[in-house]
C-alpha positions in Angstrom: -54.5 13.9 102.9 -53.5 14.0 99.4 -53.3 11.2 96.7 -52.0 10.3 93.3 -53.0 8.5 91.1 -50.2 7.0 88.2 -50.4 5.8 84.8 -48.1 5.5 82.2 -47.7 5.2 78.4 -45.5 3.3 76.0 -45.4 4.1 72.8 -43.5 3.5 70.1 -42.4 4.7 66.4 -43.5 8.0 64.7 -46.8 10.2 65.3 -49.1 9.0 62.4 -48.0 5.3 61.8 -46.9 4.6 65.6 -48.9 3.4 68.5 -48.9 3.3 72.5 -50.7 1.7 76.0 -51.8 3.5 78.4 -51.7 1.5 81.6 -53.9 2.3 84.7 -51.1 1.7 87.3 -53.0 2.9 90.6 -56.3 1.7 89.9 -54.6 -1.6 87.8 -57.7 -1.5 85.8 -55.4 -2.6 82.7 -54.1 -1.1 79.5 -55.6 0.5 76.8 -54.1 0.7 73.3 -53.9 4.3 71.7 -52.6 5.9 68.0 -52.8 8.5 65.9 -55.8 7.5 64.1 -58.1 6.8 67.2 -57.7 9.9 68.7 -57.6 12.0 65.3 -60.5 9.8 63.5 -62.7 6.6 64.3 -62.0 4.9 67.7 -61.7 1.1 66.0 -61.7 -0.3 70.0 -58.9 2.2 71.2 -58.7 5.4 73.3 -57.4 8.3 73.4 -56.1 11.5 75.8 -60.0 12.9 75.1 -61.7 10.1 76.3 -59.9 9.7 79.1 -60.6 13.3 80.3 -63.8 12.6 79.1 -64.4 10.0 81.9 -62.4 12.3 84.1 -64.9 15.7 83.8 -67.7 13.5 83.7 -67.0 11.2 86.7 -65.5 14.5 88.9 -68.3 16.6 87.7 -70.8 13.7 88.7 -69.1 13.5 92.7 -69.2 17.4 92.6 -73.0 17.6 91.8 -74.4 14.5 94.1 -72.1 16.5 96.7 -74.3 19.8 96.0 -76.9 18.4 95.8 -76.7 16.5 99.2 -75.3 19.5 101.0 -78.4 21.4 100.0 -80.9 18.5 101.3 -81.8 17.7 98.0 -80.0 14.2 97.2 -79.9 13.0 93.7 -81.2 9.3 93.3 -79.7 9.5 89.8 -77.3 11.4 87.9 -76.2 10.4 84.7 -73.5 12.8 83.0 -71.6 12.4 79.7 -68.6 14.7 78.6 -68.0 15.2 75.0 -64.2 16.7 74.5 -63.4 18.0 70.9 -60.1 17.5 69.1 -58.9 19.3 66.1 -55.9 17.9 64.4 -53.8 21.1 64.7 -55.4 23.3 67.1 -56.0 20.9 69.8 -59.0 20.0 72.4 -61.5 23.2 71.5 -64.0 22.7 73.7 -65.9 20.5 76.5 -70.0 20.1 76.5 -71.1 18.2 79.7 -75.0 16.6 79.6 -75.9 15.9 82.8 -79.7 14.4 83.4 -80.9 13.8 86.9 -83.3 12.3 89.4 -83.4 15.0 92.2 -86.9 14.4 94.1 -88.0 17.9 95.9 -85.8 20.0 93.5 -86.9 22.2 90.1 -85.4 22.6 86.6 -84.2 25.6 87.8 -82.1 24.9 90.9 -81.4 21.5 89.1 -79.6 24.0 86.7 -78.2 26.3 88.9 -76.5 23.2 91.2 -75.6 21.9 88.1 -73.7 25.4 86.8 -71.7 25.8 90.5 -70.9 21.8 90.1 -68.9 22.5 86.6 -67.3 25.9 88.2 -66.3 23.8 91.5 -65.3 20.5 89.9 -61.3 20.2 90.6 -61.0 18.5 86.8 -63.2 21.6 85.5 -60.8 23.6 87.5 -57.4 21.9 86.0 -59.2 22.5 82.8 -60.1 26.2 83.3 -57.9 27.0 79.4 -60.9 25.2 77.8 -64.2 26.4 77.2 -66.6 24.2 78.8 -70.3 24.1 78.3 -73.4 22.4 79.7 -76.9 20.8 79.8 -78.3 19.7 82.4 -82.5 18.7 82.9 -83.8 16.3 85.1 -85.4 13.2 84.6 
């Protein structure tokens, strides 16, 4: 069965002095305030469309993984996976690095590595994402 998920954003006034809120309508985990200057310089307590695929990748790469992982007989205790997503004012998001660092008893570095590399080819947010270059780490614990 398929599902969406819904949120929407509000913003208001022009690119550089405006600003917006993202609401989580399915989830209804809240809103989150966004501008100009959070996504294009410092945060100062608001997001941006990078961070939010940055919790996407990592939290869709992390289900694809444990998934692997399971399916092989090798279930992680642990997996802890960050996503950083670059921006550049004018070009865009240039690139995704996912860090992954897991607790997998009865598995090596290597075939940590190798799940790890199938995970990031098979995640459906990796996937949707497939015009960005996207690297990785990944060790265990």
């Amino acid at each position: 069965m398929a599902t969406t998920r819904t949120a929407h954003t509000v913003w208001e006034g022009n690119l550089l002095e405006g600003n917006g809120v993202v609401t989580f309508d399915s989830s209804g985990i809240g809103e989150q305030p966004v501008t100009w200057a959070s996504r294009s310089q410092d945060a100062n307590g608001k997001t941006s469309p990078e961070e939010l695929i940055a919790g996407a990748h990592s939290s869709c790469f992390s289900m694809a993984l444990s998934h692997a992982l399971a399916g092989a007989g090798t279930p992680p205790t642990r997996l802890d996976t960050k996503a950083d997503v670059t921006f550049q004012p004018g070009e865009g998001i240039t690139g995704i690095h996912l860090t992954v660092r897991g607790e997998v008893p009865g598995l090596d570095a290597e075939g940590f590595a190798s799940a790890a590399e199938e995970a990031k080819k098979n995640c459906p947010v990796s996937q949707a994402l497939a015009g960005t270059t996207i690297t990785l780490t990944a060790e265990l614990a």
